[in-house]
C-alpha positions as CSV (number, residue, x, y, z in Angstrom):
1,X,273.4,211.9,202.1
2,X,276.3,209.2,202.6
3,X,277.1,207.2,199.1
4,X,278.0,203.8,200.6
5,X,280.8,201.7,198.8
6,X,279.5,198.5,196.8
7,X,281.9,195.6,196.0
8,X,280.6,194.4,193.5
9,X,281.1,190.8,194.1
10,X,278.8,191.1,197.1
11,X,276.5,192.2,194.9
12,X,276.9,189.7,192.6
13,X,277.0,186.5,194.9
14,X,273.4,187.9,196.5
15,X,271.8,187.9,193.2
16,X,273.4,184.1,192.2
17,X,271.8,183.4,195.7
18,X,268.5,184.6,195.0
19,X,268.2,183.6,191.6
20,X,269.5,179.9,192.6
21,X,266.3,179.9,195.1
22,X,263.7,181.2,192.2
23,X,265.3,177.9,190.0
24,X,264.1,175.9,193.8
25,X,260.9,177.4,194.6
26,X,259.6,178.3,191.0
27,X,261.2,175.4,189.4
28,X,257.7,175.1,186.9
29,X,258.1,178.5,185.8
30,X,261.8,178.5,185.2
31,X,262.1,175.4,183.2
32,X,259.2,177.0,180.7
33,X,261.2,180.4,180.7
34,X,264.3,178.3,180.3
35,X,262.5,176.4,177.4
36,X,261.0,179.5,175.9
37,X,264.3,181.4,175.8
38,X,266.3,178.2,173.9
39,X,263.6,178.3,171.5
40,X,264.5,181.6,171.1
41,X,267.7,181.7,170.6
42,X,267.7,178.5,168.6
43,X,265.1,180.0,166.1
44,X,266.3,183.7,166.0
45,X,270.1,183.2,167.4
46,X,269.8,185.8,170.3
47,X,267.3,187.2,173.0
48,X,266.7,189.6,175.5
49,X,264.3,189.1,178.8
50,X,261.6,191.1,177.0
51,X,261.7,188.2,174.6
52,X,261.4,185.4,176.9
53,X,258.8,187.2,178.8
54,X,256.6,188.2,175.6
55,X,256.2,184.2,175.0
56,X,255.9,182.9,178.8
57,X,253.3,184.9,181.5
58,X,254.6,185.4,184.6
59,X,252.3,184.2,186.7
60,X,250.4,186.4,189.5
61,X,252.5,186.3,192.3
62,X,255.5,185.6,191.2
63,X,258.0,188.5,190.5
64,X,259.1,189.2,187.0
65,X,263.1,188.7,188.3
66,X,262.6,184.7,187.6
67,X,263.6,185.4,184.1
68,X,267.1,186.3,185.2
69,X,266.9,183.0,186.8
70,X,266.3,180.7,183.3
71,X,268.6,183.2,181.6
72,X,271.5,183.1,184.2
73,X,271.3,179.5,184.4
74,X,271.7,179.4,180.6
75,X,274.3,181.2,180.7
76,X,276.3,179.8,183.8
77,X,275.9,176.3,181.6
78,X,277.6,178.2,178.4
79,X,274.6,177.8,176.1
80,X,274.0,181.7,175.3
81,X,276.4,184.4,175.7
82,X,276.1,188.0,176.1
83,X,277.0,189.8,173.3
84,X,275.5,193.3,174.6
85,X,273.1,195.1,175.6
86,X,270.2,197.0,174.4
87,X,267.0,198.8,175.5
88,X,264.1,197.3,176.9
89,X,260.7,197.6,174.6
90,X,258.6,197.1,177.7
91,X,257.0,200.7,178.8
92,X,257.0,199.5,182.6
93,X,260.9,199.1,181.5
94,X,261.4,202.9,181.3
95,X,264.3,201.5,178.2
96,X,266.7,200.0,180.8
97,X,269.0,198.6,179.5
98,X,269.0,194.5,178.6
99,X,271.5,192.2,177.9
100,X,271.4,190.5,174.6
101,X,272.4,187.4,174.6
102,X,273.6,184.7,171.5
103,X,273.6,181.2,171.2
104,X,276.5,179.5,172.1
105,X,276.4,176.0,172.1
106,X,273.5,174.7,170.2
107,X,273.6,171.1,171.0
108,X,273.7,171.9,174.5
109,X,270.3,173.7,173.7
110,X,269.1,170.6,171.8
111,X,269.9,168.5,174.5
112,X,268.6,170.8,177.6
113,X,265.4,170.7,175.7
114,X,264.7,167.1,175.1
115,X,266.2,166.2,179.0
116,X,263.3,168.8,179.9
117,X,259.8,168.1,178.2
118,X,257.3,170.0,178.9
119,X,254.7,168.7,181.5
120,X,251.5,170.1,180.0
C-alpha cells in the first residue's frame, strides 16, 4: 500500500468548508451548541466537545461533526482558546483525543449570547 502525501492546509481549508456549510444548513442546532458551549466555558472556564454534546442532543440525522462547527466558530471569533488536549470520556470515542478549550474573551461570550436568544 502507497502512503499518499497530505498538506495539511488542504486538509484544513476542507474541513473550514464543511464546517462553514453545517453553520448554513444546521444553523438551529449550531447556535444551541454554540450557546451550550459559552455557558460552559463561562460557568466552568473551559470545555471539550464531550461537554457540549452532554448538554445539547444531536438530533437524528444530523452527524455528530456539527459540534466542531459551534466550537470552530468560537474559536475563529477569539472567544475560547485551545489550551490542550485531552481524552474523550465518550466510549463510542475510543479516548481520542479532544481539544480543551478556555475562555478567552468573556464579554465577547456575554455579548454572542444575548445577540442570540434562544428561540424555544
Amino acid at each position: 500500500m502507497d502512503i499518499v502525501p497530505t498538506d495539511r492546509r488542504d486538509g484544513e481549508a476542507r474541513r473550514d468548508a464543511a464546517l462553514h456549510l453545517l453553520r448554513i444548513h444546521r444553523a438551529a442546532v449550531v447556535r444551541d451548541l454554540t450557546r451550550a458551549a459559552l455557558r460552559l466555558a463561562l460557568e466552568r472556564g473551559t470545555l471539550t466537545a464531550d461537554d457540549v454534546r452532554a448538554v445539547v442532543a444531536i438530533p437524528p440525522g444530523v452527524r455528530p461533526v456539527v459540534v466542531g462547527a459551534a466550537v470552530r466558530y468560537l474559536a475563529e471569533a477569539g472567544i475560547i482558546r485551545r489550551i490542550g488536549y485531552r481524552p474523550s470520556t465518550r466510549a463510542a470515542a475510543h479516548a481520542r483525543p479532544l481539544a480543551v478549550w478556555t475562555l478567552a474573551d468573556a464579554g465577547a461570550a456575554r455579548d454572542w449570547l444575548a445577540a442570540h436568544p434562544t428561540t424555544d
